[in-house]
C-alpha positions in Angstrom: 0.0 0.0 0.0 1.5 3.7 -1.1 2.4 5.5 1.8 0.5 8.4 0.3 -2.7 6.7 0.0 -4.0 8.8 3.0 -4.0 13.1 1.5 -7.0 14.4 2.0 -5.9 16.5 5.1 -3.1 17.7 2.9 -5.3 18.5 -0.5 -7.8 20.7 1.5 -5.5 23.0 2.8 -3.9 23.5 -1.2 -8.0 24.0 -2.0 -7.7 26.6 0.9 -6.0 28.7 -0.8 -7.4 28.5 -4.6 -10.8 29.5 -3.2 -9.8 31.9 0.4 -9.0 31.4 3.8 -11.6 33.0 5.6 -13.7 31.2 7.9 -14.1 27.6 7.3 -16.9 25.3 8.9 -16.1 21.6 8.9 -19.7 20.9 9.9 -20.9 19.4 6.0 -21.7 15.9 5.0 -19.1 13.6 4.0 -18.2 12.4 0.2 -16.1 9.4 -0.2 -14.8 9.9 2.8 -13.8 13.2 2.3 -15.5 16.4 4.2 -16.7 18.9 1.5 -15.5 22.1 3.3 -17.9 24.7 3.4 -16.6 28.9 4.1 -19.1 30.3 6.1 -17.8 34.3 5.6 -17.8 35.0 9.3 -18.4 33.6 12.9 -21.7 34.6 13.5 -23.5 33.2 10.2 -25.0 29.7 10.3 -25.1 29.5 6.6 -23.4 26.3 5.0 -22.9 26.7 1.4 -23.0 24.5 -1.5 -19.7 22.7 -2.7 -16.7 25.1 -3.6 -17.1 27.0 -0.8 -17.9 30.0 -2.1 -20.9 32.0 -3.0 -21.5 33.5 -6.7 -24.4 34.6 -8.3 -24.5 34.4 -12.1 -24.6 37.0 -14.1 -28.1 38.5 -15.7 -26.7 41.4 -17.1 -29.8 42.8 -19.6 -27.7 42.7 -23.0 -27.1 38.8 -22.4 -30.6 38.4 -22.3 -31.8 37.9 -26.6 -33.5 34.8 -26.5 -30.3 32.7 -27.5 -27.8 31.7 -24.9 -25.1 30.9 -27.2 -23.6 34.3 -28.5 -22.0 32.6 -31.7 -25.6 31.7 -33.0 -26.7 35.3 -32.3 -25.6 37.6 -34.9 -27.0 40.9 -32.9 -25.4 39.7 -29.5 -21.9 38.9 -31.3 -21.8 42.4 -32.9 -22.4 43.8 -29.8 -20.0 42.1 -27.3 -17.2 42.5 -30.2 -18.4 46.0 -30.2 -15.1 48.0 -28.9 -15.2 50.7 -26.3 -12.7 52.8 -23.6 -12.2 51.8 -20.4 -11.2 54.3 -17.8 -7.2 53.8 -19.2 -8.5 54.9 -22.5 -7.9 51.1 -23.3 -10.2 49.1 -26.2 -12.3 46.2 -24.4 -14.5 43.5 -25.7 -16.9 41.5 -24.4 -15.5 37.7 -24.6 -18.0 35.2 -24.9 -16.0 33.2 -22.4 -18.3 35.1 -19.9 -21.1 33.6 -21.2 -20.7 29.8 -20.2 -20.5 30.6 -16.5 -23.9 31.1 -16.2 -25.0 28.8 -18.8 -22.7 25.6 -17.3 -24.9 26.4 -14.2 -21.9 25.9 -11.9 -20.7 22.1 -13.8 -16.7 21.8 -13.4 -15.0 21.6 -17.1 -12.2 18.4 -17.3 -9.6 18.7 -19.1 -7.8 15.7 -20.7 -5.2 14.7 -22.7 -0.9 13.6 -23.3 1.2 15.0 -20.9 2.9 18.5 -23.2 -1.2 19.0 -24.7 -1.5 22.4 -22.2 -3.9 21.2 -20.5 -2.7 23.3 -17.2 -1.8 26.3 -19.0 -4.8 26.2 -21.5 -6.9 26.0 -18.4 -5.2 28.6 -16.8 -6.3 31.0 -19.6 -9.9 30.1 -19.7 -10.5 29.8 -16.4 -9.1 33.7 -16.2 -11.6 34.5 -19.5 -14.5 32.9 -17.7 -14.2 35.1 -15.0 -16.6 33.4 -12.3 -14.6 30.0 -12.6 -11.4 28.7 -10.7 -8.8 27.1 -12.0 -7.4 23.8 -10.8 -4.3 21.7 -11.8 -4.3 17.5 -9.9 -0.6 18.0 -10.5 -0.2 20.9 -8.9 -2.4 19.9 -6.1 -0.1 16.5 -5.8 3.3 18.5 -5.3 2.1 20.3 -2.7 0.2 18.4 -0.5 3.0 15.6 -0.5 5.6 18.1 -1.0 7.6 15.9 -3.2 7.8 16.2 -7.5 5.5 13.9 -9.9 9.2 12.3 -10.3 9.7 11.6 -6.8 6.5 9.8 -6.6 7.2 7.6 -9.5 10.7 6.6 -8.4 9.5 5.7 -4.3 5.8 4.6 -5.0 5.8 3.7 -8.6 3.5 4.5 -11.4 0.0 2.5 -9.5 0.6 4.1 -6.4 0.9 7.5 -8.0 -2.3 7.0 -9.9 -3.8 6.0 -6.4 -2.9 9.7 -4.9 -4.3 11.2 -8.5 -7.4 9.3 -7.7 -8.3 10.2 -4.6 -7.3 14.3 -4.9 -10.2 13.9 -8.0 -12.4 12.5 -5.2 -11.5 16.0 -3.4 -11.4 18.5 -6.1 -14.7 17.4 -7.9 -16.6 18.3 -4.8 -16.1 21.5 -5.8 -17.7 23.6 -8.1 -17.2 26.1 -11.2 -14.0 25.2 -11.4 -11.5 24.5 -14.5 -9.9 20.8 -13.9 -6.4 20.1 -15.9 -5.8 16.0 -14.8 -3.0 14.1 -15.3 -2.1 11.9 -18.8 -2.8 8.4 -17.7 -5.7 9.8 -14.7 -8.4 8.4 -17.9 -7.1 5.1 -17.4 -8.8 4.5 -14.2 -12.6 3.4 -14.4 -13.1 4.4 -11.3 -12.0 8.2 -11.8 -14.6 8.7 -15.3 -17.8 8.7 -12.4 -15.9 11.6 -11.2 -15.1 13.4 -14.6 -18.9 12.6 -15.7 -20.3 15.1 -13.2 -18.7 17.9 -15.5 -18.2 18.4 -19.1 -14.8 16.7 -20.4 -12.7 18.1 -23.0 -9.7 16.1 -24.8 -6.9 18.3 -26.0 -5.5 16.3 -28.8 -2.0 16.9 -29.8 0.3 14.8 -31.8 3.1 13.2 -30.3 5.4 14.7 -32.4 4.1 18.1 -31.7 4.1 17.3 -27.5 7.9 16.1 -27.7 9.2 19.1 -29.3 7.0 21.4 -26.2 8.6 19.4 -24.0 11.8 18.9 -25.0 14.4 19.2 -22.1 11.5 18.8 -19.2 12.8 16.1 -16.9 10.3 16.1 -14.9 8.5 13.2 -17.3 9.5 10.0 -15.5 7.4 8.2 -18.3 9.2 9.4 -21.3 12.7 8.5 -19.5 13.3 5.7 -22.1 15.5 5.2 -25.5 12.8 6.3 -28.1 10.5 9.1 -26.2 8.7 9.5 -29.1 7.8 6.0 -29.5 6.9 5.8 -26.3 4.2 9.2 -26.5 3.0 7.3 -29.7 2.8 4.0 -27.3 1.0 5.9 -24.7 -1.3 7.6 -26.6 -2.6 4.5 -28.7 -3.4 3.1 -25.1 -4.8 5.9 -24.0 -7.3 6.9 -27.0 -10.2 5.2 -26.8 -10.5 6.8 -23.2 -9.8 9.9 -24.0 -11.9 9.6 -26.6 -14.9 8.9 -24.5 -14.7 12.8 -23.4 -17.9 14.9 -24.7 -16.2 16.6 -27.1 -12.4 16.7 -29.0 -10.3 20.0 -29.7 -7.3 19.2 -32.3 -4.6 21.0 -31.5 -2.5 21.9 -34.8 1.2 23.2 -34.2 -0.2 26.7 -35.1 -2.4 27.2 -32.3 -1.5 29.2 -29.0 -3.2 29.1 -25.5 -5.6 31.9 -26.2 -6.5 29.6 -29.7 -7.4 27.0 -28.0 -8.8 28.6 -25.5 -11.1 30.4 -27.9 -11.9 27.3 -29.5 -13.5 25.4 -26.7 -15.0 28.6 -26.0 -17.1 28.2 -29.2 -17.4 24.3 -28.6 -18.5 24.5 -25.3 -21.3 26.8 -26.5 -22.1 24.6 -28.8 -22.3 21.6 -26.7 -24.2 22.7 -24.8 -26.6 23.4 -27.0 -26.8 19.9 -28.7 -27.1 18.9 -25.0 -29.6 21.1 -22.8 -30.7 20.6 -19.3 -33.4 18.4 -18.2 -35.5 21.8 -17.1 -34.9 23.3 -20.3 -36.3 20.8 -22.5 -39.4 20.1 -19.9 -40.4 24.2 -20.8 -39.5 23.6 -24.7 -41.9 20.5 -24.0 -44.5 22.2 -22.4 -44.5 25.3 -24.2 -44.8 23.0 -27.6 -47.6 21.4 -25.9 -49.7 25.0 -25.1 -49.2 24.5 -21.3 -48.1 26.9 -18.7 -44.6 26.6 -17.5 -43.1 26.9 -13.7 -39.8 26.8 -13.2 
């Protein structure tokens, strides 16, 4: 058995400070074992708030409100939100329509998936930042520094299984949480255990080829997987494993050799509009239902 099997106590306090330090009551229900911490604001309140800790209130800003959600199938809304204007530095601003999925993802974590060297952390960085009302969370990250010891470290004393052990359980953490922006680890897909996690949100696959994801990370040692003879072959190897479960994410984004972070950021931006479209809440297609139907609607 790793002797990291046991973390929680060390992931919360990393979660700590993603979401603030202020007053934190341990007084929730439990999750896998795990206490979903709740941050009351102050001593006096009794309030326990939902997962994440954190209050927000979506946006309902009059301009959003044109009758379609998804700003790329609006022509008027698109116009208007590209629509440049000063700021009080005299700066030009747009309106990105990364602000938009906030309210429309209704709080549901985006996962992010893929080779090591796809971007996953620093693609997620960048949209996370563009969404505005969403965090931004990296397992890795998380990993380092509530064991305080390097992804390499782990490998060498606890091997690959009991690494992929820790990387399970801080999923069981982190996707307690909400509105957040999840980068996971290569080979965290190869778990069946860890895709009833990753369903709860929305998964993307960043797909890069291996030949692109070996020149990005080309002098990294910090890969204790690609410390072999042929790296290349062995990305190739890991991704013709890997595939057909990455490929069971909700929706792909190819990643050319072309395309920055604020590319593909922009283009799951449009996808994620788009899926969620093609895929609308339960509630919203009982109204569609009932309004086709001539009946009165109560939501």
């Amino acid at each position: 058995m790793t002797r990291y099997l046991v973390v929680f106590a060390q992931v919360l306090p990393v979660l700590f400070h993603v979401f603030g330090t202020t007053t934190w009551a341990f007084t929730t229900t439990t999750t896998s074992s795990v206490s979903v911490v709740a941050r009351t604001g102050s001593t006096s309140t009794t309030t326990i708030l939902g997962a994440g800790g954190f209050e927000w209130e979506d946006p309902t800003d009059e301009q959003f409100d044109q009758g379609v959600d998804n700003p790329f199938k609006n022509p008027d809304l698109l116009k208007a939100m590209k629509k440049e204007g000063d700021d009080e530095d005299g700066e030009s601003k747009v309106i990105d329509p990364a602000r938009l999925l906030g309210p429309r993802l209704q709080g549901s974590n985006l996962y992010l998936v893929g080779m090591m060297g796809s971007g996953k952390s620093s693609v997620g960085d960048k949209l996370a930042r563009r969404m505005g009302s969403y965090k931004f969370l990296d397992t890795d990250e998380i990993i380092e520094k509530a064991t305080k010891l390097s992804i390499s470290e782990i490998f060498e004393s606890e091997g690959e299984e009991g690494f992929r052990d820790v990387e399970s359980q801080v999923l069981d953490t982190v996707q307690s949480y909400v509105r957040c922006v999840i980068s996971t680890g290569g080979g965290l897909v190869c778990k069946p255990k860890n895709w009833g996690k990753l369903q709860t949100g929305i998964v993307v696959w960043l797909d890069v080829a291996p030949e692109i994801i070996l020149k990005r990370i080309e002098g990294n040692e910090d890969r204790p997987l690609l410390k072999t003879e042929d790296p290349l072959q062995t990305l190739k190897d890991l991704l013709e494993e890997r595939e057909s479960k990455y490929s069971q994410a909700d929706f792909r984004v190819e990643i050319t050799e072309d395309m920055d972070e604020d590319m593909v950021a922009s283009r799951i931006v449009l996808d994620m509009h788009n899926y969620i479209d093609d895929n609308p809440p339960a509630w919203k297609l009982a109204k569609q239902k009932a309004q086709e139907e001539g009946l009165d609607w109560v939501q």
